[in-house]
Each structure stands twice: as C-alpha cells, then as structure tokens.
TILOMAR-40107 format. One record per residue (C-alpha): y, z, x. Coordinates in steps of 0.1 Angstrom, whole numbers, plus 5000, padded with zeros to 4 digits. Layout:
BEGIN
SITE  north    up  east
SITE      Y     Z     X
...
***
This chain:
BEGIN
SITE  north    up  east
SITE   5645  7236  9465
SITE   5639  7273  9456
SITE   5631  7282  9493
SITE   5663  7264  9502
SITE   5685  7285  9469
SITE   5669  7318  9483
SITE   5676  7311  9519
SITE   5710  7300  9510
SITE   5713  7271  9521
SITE   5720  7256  9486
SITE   5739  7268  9457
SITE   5717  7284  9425
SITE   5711  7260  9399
SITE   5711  7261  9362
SITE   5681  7257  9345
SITE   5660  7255  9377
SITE   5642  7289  9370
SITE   5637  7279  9338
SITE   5621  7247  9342
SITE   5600  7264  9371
SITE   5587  7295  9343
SITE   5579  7267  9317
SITE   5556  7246  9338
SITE   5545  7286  9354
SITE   5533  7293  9317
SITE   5515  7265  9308
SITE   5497  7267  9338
SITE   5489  7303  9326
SITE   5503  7322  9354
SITE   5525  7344  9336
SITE   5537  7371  9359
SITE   5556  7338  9376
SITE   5565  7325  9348
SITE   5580  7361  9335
SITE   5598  7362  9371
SITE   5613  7325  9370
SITE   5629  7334  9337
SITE   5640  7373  9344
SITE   5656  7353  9381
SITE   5677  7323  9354
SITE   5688  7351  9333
SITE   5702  7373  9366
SITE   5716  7344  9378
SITE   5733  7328  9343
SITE   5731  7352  9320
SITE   5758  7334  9300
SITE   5727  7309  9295
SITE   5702  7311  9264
SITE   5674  7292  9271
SITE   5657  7315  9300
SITE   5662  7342  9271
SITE   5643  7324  9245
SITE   5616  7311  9267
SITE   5608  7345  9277
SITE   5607  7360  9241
SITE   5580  7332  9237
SITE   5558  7345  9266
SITE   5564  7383  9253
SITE   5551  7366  9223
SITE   5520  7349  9241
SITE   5509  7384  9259
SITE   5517  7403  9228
SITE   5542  7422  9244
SITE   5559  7424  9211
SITE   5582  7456  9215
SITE   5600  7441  9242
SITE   5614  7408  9221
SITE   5642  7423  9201
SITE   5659  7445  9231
SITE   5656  7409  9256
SITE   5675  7390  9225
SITE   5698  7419  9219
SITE   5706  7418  9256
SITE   5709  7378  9252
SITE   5738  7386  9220
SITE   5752  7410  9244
SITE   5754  7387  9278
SITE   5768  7362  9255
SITE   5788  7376  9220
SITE   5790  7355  9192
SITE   5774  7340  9166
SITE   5754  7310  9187
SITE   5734  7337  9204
SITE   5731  7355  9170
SITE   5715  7327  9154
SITE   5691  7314  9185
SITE   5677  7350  9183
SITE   5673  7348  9144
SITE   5657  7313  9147
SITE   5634  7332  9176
SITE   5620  7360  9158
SITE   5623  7334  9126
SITE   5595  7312  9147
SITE   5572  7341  9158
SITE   5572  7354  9124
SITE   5598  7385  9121
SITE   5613  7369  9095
SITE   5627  7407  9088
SITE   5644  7406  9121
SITE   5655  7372  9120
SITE   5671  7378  9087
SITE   5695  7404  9104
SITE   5703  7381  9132
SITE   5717  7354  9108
SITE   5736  7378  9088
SITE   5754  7395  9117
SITE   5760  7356  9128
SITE   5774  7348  9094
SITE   5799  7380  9094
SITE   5812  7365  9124
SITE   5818  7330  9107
SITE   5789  7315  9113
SITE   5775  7291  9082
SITE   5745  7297  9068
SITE   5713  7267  9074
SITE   5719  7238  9052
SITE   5750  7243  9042
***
C-alpha cells in the first residue's frame, strides 16, 4: 500500500505512516521508524499522534533537545489547547514535569480545564 500511495496510484492515508513507524520501532529500526513518522506529520500535520510517537523515539535515542521544538511545532500545526495538553502529558510521561507544567498552563489560559476537575 505504501508503494502504491508513493507511486500514486492511491490517495495518502491517515495514520498509515504512523502505524508503519510503531511496528518500525519495536522492531528497533529507528531511522524508519523516525522517517514513517516525519512522512504522517508532512502529510497531516493537523494530526497528533505521528508527533507524539516521535517524541517517544527522541526519547528512546536520547535525542532529548529535539522533543520540545517537535511538540512546539505540533502546538503550532495545530493551535489550541488539545495540542497544548498532549505535549504536557508527553514531556509529563518522559519526566519534564517542568516543561509539561508550562504546556498545561498555556492550555488552561486558553480555556482548557485543569486534570480532575
């Protein structure tokens, strides 16, 4: 189905690169993996998940100065506070809690309501 999308002959679909870099990552073959997700967010960049996904591998090669500009480049692509607080809950689960703090807030100045409320 790729082959076909590239060639073409089939329309791009959502998710598709995503689903691809997952099972790339797990397989260890990050480069793919890095170039599925980087090709879903080209594609749909109105899309979070490629975004988060990727942060994750960042995470796993301990490429951890390029996290915060990919997530600010997700809020940017897609403004508003549901991007806000996917990149807080991000850098919340690799352990910026610092970072994720600051996502939340600017999420809640734009009427977002804070977790468990």
């Amino acid at each position: 189905m790729r082959a076909r999308i590239a060639a073409g002959e089939l329309e791009p679909l959502a998710t598709l690169e995503v689903t691809a870099g997952d099972a790339l990552a797990r397989l260890g073959r990050g480069a793919e993996a890095e170039a599925a997700f980087r090709s879903e967010i080209q594609r749909f960049p109105g899309g979070t998940e490629a975004y988060a996904r990727l942060a994750l591998l960042l995470a796993s090669q301990r490429r951890f100065d390029e996290i915060q500009p990919l997530l600010d480049g997700m809020v940017a692509a897609i403004p508003g506070p549901r991007s806000l607080l996917l990149a807080g809950q991000v850098m919340e689960d690799l352990g910026n809690l610092q970072d994720a703090r600051g996502y939340r807030a600017r999420a809640q100045a734009l009427g977002a309501r804070p977790a468990g409320s």
